[in-house]
Each structure stands twice: as structure tokens, then as C-alpha cells.
C-alpha positions in Angstrom: 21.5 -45.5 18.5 24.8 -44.3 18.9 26.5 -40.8 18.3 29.3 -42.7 16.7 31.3 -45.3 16.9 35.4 -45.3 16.6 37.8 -47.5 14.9 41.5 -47.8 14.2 44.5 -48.7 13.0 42.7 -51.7 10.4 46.3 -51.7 8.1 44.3 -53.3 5.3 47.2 -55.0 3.0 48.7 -56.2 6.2 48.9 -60.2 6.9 47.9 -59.2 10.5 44.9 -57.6 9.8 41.8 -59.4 11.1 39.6 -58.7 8.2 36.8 -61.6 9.0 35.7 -60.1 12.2 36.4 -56.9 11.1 33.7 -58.0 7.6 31.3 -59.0 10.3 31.8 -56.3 12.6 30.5 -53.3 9.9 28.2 -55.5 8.4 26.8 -55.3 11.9 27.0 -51.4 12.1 25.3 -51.6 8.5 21.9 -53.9 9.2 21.3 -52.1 12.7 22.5 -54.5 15.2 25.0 -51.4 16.2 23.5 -48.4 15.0 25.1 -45.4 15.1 24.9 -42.0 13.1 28.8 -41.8 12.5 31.6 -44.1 11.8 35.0 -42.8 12.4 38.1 -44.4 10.9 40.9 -43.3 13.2 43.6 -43.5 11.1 45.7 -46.2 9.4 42.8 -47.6 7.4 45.6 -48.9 5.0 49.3 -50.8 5.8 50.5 -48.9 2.7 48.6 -47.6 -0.6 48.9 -50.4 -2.5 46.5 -52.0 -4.0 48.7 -55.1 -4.8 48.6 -56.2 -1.1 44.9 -56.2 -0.4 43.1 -60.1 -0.3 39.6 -60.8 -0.5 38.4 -59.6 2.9 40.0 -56.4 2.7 38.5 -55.6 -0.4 35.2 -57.2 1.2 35.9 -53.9 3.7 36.0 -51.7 1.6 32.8 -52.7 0.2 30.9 -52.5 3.2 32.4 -48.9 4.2 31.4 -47.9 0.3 27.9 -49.7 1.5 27.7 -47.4 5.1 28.7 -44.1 3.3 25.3 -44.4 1.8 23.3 -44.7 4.5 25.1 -42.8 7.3 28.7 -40.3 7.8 31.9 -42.0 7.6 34.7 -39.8 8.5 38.1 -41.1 7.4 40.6 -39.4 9.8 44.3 -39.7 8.2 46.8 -41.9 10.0 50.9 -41.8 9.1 50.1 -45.3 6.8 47.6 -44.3 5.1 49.2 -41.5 2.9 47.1 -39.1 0.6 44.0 -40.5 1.6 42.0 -38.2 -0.5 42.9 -40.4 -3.4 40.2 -43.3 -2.5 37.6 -41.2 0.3 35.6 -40.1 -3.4 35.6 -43.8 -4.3 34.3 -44.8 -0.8 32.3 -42.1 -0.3 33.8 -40.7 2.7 34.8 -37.2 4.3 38.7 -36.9 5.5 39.9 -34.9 7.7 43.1 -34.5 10.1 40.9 -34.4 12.9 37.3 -33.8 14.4 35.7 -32.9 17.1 32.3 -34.7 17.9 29.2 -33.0 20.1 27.6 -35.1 22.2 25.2 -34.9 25.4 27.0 -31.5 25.8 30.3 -32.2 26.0 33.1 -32.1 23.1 35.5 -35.3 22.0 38.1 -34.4 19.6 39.2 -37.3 17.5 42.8 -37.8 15.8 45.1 -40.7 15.3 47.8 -39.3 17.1 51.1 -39.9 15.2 51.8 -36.0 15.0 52.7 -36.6 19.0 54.9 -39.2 18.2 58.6 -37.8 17.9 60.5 -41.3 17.6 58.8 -41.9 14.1 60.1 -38.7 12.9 63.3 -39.0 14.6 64.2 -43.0 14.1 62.5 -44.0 10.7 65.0 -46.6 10.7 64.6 -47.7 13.8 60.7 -47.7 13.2 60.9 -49.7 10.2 62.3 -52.4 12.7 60.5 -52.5 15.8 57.4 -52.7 13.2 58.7 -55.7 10.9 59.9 -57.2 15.0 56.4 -56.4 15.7 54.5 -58.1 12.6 56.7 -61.2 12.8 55.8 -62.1 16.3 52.2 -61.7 15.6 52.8 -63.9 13.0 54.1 -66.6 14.3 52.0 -67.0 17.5 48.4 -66.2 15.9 47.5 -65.5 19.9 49.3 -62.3 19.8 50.6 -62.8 23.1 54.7 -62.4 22.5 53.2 -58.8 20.5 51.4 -57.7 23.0 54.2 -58.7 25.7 57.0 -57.2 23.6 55.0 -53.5 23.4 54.7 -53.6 27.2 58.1 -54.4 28.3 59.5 -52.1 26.1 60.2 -48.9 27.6 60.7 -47.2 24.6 57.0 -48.0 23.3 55.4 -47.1 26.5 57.4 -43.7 27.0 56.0 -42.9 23.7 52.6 -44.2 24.3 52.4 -42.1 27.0 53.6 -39.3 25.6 51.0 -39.4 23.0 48.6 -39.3 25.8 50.1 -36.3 27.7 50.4 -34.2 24.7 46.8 -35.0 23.2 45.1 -34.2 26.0 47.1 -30.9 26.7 45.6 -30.5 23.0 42.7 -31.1 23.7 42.4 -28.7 26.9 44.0 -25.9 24.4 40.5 -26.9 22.1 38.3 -26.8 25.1 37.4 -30.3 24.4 36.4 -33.0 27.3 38.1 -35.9 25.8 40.1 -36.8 23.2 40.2 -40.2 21.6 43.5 -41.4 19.5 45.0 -44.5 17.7 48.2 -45.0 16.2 50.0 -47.2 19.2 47.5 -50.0 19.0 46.7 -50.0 22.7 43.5 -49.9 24.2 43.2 -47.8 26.9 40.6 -45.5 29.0 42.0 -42.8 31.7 39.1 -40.8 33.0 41.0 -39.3 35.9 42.0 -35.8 34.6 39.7 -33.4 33.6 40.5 -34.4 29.5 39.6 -38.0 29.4 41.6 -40.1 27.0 40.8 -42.8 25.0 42.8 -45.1 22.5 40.8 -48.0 20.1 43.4 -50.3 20.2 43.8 -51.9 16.7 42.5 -54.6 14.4 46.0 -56.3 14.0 45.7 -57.9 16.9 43.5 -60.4 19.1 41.1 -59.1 20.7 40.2 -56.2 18.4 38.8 -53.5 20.3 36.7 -50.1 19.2 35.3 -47.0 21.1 31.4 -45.8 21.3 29.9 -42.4 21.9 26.7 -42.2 23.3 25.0 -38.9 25.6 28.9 -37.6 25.9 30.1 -41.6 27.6 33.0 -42.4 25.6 33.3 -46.7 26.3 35.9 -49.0 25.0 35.1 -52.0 23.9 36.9 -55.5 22.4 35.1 -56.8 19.8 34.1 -61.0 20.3 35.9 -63.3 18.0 33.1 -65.8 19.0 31.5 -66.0 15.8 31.3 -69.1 13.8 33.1 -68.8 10.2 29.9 -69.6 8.2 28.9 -66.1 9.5 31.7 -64.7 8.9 31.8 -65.7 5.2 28.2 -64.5 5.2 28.3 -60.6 3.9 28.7 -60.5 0.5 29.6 -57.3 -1.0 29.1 -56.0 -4.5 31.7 -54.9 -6.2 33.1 -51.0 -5.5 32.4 -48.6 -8.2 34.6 -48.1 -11.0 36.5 -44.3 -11.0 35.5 -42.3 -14.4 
């Protein structure tokens, strides 16, 4: 069983969210085939509060998270999209929080998305608003994801910021006395275990493949998530329907 295991950056409401695998994938981490005491929603659970924008597999999400907060701790962690998340964690039955810090094997991971590093959001909104509708059209139009993926890397802007998150969340982390941080927000996947504060990202669920961390005895381990799965399986889960709010 794991200590917990770590995703990000979902954007339910989104066109590019890849709810199917991402059904299957917590349906998994529900019936045992992944067990783990905690799940840990990095940040950006939602593209925008609005319920308006959400299809049948993202609802079908948020069923199964309402199913997991039952049996084990889900810890919502807020992301710059997600807004006042406190609105909906009583509905699902999760705890939010800005950020956490996770004991394991001895050693300490903190856990936030990572956006409160990120100065060109803050400074640019315009410019933001942009790059992301730039960014959702190409995944759009090539279902691969390859031109996304290749626009983010060749774009200096993007990977000064990127790495910038990194620098500053580990110096964050240090200031904690933590042994690794792990982060969202920029959708890239990464592991950098050379420094004495490893760093981890989870990637996203936006884009192909989809990726999540695990914790296990202090080993923090990235992971992309197999879109090998035939579609009669991933049809299979069948939530009920989420509780009504008094």
C-alpha cells in the first residue's frame, strides 16, 4: 500500500481533460489495484467553477472522489483555477488546504501546486489568458498532444518560469526542513533528485500520456499513467449520483 499517491492539474470543464482514463484510473485507487492511504489533488481539480462546463465523465469523477473520501483521506490542495474550493470539498468529502507536508519512511515531502512561484501569471494576465487558449487549441487539434508539448518546450518563457518554480519551491522547502517537495501547475512531469531537496512535478491530465506521483517508505516516483485500456473498461465504473447539498 502506498503512503499516498499525487495528482494534478485534472481542469475538469476543460475539452482537454482526459476524464476516461482519468474514471478508470481512481476507480483503480478505489477497488485496491493501487492502494494507498491518501490521495492528493494537487491543485487545479477544476478549469473554472462552473458547473455548466462539466460532461458526463467529469461528473463520473467526481463521483468516484465522493466514493474514496469514504474509505480513505483525500486532500484537495488549491490550485489558481480552482477558486474557493471550500465551496464543493463538504460535497465531496474532502480536506483543503494551501499545502501539506506528508511523513514518510522518515523523511518529509511538502506538497503544493506551485502557482504562488509563478510571477508571469500575476504580472501578464493578459498574456496568460493567451498562451493558455494557444495552448488548448493545439491540443485540440492534434489529439496526440505533440505540437502542445513541443510549443511548452521551445518556449523560453515557459521553461524560465518552470524552472523558476522549481528553484523557489525547493528553497521553500529547505526553509520547512522538508526533503522534497512535489508541485503541479506547469503540467510537466519531471524528477530532479540531485540537490539535497528533491523536486517533483505530476505532470497533468490534459495531456497524453497523463502522469501521477507515488509515495512509498520516503521514495517519491513519477509515473505516466497507460492509455492501453480498452473503452468497454473504461465505460465500466458507474457512479451513483453525488449527494444533494441541504
Amino acid at each position: 500500500m502506498y503512503d499516498a499517491v499525487v495528482i494534478s492539474d485534472i481542469h475538469l470543464g476543460s475539452d482537454n481533460c482526459q476524464a476516461k482514463y482519468l474514471v478508470h484510473f481512481l476507480h483503480a485507487v478505489r477497488r485496491g489495484t493501487m492502494r494507498t492511504r491518501q490521495l492528493i489533488l494537487n491543485g487545479d481539480v477544476f478549469d473554472s467553477i462552473d458547473f455548466r462546463r462539466l460532461k458526463k465523465q467529469h461528473w463520473k469523477i467526481l463521483s468516484e472522489l465522493r466514493k474514496l473520501s469514504d474509505e480513505i483521506e483525500v486532500i484537495w490542495i488549491n490550485g489558481n483555477h480552482d477558486g474557493p474550493a471550500e465551496i464543493i470539498s463538504h460535497l465531496l468529502g474532502v480536506r483543503c488546504a494551501d499545502e501539506i507536508v506528508v511523513e514518510s519512511g522518515g523523511r518529509k515531502i511538502l506538497l503544493l501546486h506551485g502557482h504562488r512561484f509563478d510571477e508571469f501569471i500575476s504580472r501578464y494576465p493578459v498574456l496568460t489568458w493567451i498562451a493558455d487558449r494557444i495552448y488548448n487549441f493545439l491540443q485540440k487539434i492534434d489529439r496526440s498532444h505533440y505540437f502542445a508539448k513541443l510549443a511548452k518546450r521551445k518556449s523560453k518563457t515557459f521553461l524560465r518560469c518552470a524552472q523558476k518554480i522549481e528553484a523557489d519551491s525547493v528553497k521553500y522547502a529547505a526553509k520547512k526542513g522538508c526533503d522534497a517537495v512535489c508541485c503541479g501547475h506547469t503540467h510537466l512531469p519531471v524528477t530532479n533528485t540531485t540537490g539535497p531537496v528533491h523536486y517533483f512535478n505530476s505532470g497533468c491530465w490534459t495531456e497524453k500520456p497523463c502522469h501521477y506521483l507515488t509515495i512509498l517508505e520516503g521514495l517519491v516516483e513519477l509515473h505516466s499513467y497507460t492509455e492501453d485500456v480498452p473503452d468497454a473498461i473504461l465505460e465500466d465504473p458507474q457512479p451513483s449520483p453525488l449527494p444533494s447539498v441541504a
